[in-house]
N, C-alpha and C positions, 0 to 999 in steps of 0.2 A: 692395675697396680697404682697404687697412690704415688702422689710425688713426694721427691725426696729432699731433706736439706743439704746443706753442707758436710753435715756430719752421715749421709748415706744411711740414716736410719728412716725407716716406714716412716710416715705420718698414720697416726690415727686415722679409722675407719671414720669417714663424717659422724654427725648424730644423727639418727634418725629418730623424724616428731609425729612422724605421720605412722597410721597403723602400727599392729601388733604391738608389744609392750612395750611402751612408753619410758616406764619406769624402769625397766632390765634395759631397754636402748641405753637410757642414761648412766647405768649402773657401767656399763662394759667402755659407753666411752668414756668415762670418766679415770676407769682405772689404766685404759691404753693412755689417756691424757698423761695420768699420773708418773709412770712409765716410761712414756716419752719424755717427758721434763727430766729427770733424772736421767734415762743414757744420755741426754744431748746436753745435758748441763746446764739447761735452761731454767733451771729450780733456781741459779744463781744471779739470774740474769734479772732487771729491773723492773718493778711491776707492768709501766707501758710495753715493755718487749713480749713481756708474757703474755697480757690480754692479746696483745694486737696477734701473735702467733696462736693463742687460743683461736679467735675468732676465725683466723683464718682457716683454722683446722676443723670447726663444728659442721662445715656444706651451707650452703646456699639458703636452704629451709633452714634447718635450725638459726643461721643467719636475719633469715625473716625475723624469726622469734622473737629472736633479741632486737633488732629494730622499731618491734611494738612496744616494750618496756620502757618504762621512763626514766629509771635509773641510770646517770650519765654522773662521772661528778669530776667537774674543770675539764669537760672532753678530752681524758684520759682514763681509758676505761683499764681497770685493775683485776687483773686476772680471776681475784682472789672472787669479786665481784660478779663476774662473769659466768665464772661457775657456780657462784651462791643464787644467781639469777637463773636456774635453766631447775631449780630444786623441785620447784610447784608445778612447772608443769610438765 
């Protein structure tokens, strides 16, 4: 079972980048992401909060991912960003 916030709801299943479909990986976590932001109320919350709880929510691998990418801006990474970066691959 994944860990929880304050608010007792699921965290997102990691992303997985490795094997099987790639593309339907990202599709599912994106809408659990989606999902999660709204019960938790996190959709209200300020771009840094969001990334930083995005990122901590993608796993370790998909973490790598985004570590290769260059895209950084004022080392405050923007959720909005975050997940516009995980699109291509």
């Amino acid at each position: 079972m994944q860990s929880t916030t304050n608010t007792n709801l699921r965290l997102p299943d990691p992303l997985k980048v490795h094997g099987g479909d790639v593309a339907d990986n990202w599709k599912r976590f994106r809408e659990q992401w989606t999902n999660y932001e709204v019960a938790s109320d996190l959709s209200t919350a300020s771009a840094e909060k969001r990334g930083a709880v995005f990122l901590a929510c993608i796993g370790s691998d998909a973490f790598d991912v985004y570590r290769t990418l260059s895209l950084r801006v004022c080392n405050i990474v923007l959720h909005t960003v975050c997940a516009a970066c995980f699109l291509p691959h």
